[in-house]
C-alpha positions as CSV (number, residue, x, y, z in Angstrom):
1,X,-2.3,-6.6,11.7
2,X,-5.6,-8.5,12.5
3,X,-4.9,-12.2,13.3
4,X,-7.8,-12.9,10.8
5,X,-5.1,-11.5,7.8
6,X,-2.4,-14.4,9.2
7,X,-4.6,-16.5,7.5
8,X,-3.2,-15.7,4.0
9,X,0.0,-16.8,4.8
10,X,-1.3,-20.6,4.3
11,X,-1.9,-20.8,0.8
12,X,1.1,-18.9,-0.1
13,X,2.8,-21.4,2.0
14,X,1.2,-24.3,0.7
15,X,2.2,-23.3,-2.5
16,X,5.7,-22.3,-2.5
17,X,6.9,-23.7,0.5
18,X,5.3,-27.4,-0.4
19,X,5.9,-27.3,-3.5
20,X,9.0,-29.2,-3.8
21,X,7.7,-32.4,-2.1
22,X,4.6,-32.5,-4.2
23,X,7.2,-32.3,-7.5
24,X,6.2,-36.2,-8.7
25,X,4.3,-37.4,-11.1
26,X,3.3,-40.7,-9.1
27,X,0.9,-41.2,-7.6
28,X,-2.3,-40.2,-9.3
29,X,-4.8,-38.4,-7.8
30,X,-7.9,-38.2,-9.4
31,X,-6.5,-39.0,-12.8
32,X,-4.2,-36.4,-12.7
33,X,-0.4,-36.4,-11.5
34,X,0.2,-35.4,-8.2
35,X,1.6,-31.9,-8.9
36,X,-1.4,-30.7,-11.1
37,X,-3.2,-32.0,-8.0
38,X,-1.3,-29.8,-5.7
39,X,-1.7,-26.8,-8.0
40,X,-5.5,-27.1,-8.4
41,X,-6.2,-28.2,-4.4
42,X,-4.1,-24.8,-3.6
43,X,-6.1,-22.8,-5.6
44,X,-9.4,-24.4,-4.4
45,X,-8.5,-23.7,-0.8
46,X,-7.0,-20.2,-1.8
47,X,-10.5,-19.0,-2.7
48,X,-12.1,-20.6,0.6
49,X,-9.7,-19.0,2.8
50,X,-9.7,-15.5,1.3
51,X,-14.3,-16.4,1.8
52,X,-13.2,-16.9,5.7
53,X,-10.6,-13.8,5.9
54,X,-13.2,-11.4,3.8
55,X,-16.8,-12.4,6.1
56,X,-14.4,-12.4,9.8
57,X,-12.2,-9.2,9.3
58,X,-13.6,-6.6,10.8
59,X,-12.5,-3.6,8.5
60,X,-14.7,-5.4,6.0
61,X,-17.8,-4.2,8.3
62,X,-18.7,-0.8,6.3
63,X,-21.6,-0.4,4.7
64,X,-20.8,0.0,1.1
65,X,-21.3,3.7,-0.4
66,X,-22.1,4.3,-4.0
């Protein structure tokens, strides 16, 4: 396995492993409660790390055939 690909392990840890510290409602975090918060910055930073791990790995460097 690449090391790039080790990359995906952080959101899925973020998610499930976190996930029961960030269970509270208090505090607010841009007018929403802090779980809702956690949900929606996970899934942000999901998409940005799967950006890094798609542009570095190198079995991405094909050209693509139609």
């Amino acid at each position: 396995m690449k090391v790039i690909k080790l990359l995906l392990f952080v959101p899925f840890i973020g998610f499930l492993g976190f996930l029961p510290f960030a269970n509270k409602i208090e505090p607010y975090v841009l007018g929403m409660p802090f779980l809702l918060f956690w949900v929606a910055f996970w899934m942000v930073l999901s998409s940005i790390i799967l950006t890094i791990v798609y542009r570095f790995d190198p079995d991405n460097k094909g050209c693509d055939e139609k």
